[in-house]
VEXDREN-2710 file (C-alpha; in Angstrom, 1 decimal):
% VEXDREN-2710
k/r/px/py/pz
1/UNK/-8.7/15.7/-21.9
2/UNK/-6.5/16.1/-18.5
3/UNK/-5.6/13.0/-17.1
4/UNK/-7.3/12.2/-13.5
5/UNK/-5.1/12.7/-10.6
6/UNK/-5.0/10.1/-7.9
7/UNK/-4.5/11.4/-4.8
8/UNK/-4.3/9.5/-1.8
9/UNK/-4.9/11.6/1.8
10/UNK/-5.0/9.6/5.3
11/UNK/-7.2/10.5/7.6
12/UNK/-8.9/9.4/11.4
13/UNK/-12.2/10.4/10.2
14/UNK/-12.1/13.6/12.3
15/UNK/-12.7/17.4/10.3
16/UNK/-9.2/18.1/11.8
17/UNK/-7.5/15.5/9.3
18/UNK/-9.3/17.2/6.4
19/UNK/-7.4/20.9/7.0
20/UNK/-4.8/18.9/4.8
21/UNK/-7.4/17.7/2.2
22/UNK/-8.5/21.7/1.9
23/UNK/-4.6/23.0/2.5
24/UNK/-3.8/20.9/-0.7
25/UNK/-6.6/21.8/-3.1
26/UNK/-6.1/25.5/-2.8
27/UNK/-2.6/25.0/-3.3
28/UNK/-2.6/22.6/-6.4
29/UNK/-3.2/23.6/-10.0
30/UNK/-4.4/20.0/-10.7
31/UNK/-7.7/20.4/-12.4
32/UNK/-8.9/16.9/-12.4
33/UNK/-8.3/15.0/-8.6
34/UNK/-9.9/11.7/-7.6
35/UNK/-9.1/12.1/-3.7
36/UNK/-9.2/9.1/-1.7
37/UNK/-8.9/9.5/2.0
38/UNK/-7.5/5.7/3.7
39/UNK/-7.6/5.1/7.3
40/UNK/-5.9/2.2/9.0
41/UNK/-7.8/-0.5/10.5
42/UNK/-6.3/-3.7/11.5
43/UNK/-9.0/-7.0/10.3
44/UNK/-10.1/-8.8/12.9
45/UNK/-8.2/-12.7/13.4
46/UNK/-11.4/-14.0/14.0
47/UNK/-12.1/-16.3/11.1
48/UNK/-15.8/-15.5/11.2
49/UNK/-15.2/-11.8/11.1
50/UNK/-12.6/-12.6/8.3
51/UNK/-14.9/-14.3/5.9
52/UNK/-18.1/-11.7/6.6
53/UNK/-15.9/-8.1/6.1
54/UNK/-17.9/-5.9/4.8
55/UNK/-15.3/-2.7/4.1
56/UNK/-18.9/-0.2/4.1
57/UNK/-19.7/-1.6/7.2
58/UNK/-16.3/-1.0/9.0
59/UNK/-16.3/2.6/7.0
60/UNK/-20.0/3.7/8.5
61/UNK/-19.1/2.9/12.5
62/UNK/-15.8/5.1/11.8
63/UNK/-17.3/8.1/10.3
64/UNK/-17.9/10.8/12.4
65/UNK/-21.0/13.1/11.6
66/UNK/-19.2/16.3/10.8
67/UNK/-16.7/14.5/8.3
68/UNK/-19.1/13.6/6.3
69/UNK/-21.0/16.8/6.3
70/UNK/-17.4/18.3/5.5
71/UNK/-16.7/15.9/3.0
72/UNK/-19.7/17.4/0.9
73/UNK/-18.3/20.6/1.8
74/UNK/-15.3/20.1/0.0
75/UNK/-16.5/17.8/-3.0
76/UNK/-19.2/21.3/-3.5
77/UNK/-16.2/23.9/-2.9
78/UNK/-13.8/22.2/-5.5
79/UNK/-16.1/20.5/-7.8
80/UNK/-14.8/21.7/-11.1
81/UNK/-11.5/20.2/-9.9
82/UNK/-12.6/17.2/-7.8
83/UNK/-13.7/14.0/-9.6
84/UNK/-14.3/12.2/-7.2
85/UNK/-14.0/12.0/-3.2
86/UNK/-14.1/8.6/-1.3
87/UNK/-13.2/6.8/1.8
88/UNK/-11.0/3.4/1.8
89/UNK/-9.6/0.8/4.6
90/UNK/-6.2/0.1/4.7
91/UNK/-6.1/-2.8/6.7
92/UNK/-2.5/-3.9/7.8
93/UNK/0.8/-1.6/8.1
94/UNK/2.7/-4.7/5.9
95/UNK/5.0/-3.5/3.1
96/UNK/3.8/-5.5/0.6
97/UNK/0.1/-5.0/1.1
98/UNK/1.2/-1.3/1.0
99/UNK/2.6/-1.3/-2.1
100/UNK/0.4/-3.8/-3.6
101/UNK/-3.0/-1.2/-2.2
102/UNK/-0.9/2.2/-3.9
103/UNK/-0.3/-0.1/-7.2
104/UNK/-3.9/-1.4/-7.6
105/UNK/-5.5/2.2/-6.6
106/UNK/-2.8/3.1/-9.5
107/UNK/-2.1/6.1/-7.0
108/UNK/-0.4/9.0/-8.7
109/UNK/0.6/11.2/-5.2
110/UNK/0.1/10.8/-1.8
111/UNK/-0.4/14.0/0.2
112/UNK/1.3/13.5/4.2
113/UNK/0.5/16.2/7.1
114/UNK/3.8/17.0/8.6
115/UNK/1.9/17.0/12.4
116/UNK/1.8/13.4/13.2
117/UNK/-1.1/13.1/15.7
118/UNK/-3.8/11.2/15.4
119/UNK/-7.2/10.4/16.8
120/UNK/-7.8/6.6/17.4
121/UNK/-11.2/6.9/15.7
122/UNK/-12.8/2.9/16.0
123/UNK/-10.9/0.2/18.7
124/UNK/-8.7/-1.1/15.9
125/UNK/-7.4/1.9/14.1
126/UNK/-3.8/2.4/13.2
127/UNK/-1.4/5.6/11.8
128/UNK/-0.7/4.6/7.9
129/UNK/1.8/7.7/7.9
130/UNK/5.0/5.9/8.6
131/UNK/4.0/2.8/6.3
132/UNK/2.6/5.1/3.6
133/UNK/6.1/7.2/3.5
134/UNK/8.3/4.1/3.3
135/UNK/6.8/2.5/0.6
136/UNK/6.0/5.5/-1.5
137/UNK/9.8/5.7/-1.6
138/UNK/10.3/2.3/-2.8
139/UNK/7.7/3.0/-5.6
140/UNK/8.7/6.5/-6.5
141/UNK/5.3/7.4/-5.7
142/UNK/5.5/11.5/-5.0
143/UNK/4.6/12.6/-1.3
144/UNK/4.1/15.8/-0.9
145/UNK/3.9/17.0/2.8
146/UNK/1.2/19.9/4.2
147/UNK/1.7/21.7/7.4
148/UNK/-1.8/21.1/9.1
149/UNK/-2.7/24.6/10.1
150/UNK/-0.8/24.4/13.9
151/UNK/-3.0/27.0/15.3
152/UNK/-6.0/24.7/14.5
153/UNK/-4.4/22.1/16.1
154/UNK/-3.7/23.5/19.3
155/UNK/-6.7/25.5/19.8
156/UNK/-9.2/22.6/18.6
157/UNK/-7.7/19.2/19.5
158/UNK/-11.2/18.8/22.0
159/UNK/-13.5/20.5/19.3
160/UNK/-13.4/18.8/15.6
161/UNK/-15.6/21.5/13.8
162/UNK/-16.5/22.4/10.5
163/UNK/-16.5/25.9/11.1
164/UNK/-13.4/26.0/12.4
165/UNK/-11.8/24.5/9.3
166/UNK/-13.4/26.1/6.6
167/UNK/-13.1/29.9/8.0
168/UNK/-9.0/30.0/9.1
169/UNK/-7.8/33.3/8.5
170/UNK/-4.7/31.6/6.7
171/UNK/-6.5/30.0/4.3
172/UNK/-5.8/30.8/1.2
173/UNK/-7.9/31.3/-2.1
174/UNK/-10.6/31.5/0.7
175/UNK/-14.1/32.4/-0.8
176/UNK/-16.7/32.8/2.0
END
């Protein structure tokens, strides 16, 4: 039996951030991939908001409708090869609460888009790419950078659409 892949993707919850997730699983050979797709959100310093965090709550208000449509997309498109597909919090840009949230996810790669924009999806969102990249270093954690389609991104930075993802003319292994 193949060992499980654990793959770890940011994203800001928009159907643009996931042109990497599809980029990467037409590219890999992996056959078994637990994806996990982390977004940065910085905890409240409100005690009270402290002591009630409920991660599925903060994940829910962040979600916008056509990710999670396009989430199932992807887990149906590459299910003999996808495990599992999930969201996570990352919730501070610390060093050693990165490296202490890749070593308890026991994550095996972490896949970076070289285009560094992002979409502040919820009031407290942060970018994990700079934290991510500094800390897989220090762990020897592989990253392994995708070019986000840059036609997609200039074209569609006001529309976040599935269609638009899923039918690029550069895609490859595309089956329509």
């Amino acid at each position: 039996m193949t060992k499980t892949k654990r793959t770890l993707i940011p994203t800001d919850f928009t159907v643009g951030s996931l042109t990497v997730v599809i980029d990467y699983l037409s590219e890999t050979s992996d056959t078994a991939i637990d994806l996990i797709l982390a977004h940065g959100q910085k905890s409240s310093d409100s005690i009270t908001e402290l002591l009630g965090f409920d991660k599925h709550y903060h994940l829910e208000n962040g979600y916008r409708p056509d990710f999670l449509t396009a989430c199932q997309i992807i887990k149906t498109r590459f299910e003999d090869r996808v495990n599992d597909l999930y969201s996570d919090i990352i919730s501070s840009k610390n060093d050693a609460y990165i490296r202490n949230y890749l070593k308890g996810n026991k994550i095996d790669t972490v896949i970076l888009p070289d285009d560094t924009s992002y979409s502040k999806s919820v009031e407290n969102s942060f970018c994990v790419l700079a934290a991510l990249r500094r800390n897989c270093l220090k762990l020897n954690i592989p990253i392994l950078e995708i070019a986000k389609t840059r036609t997609y991104i200039e074209e569609n930075r006001s529309e976040d659409s599935i269609r638009k993802i899923f039918f690029r003319k550069n895609l490859k292994n595309a089956t329509y």
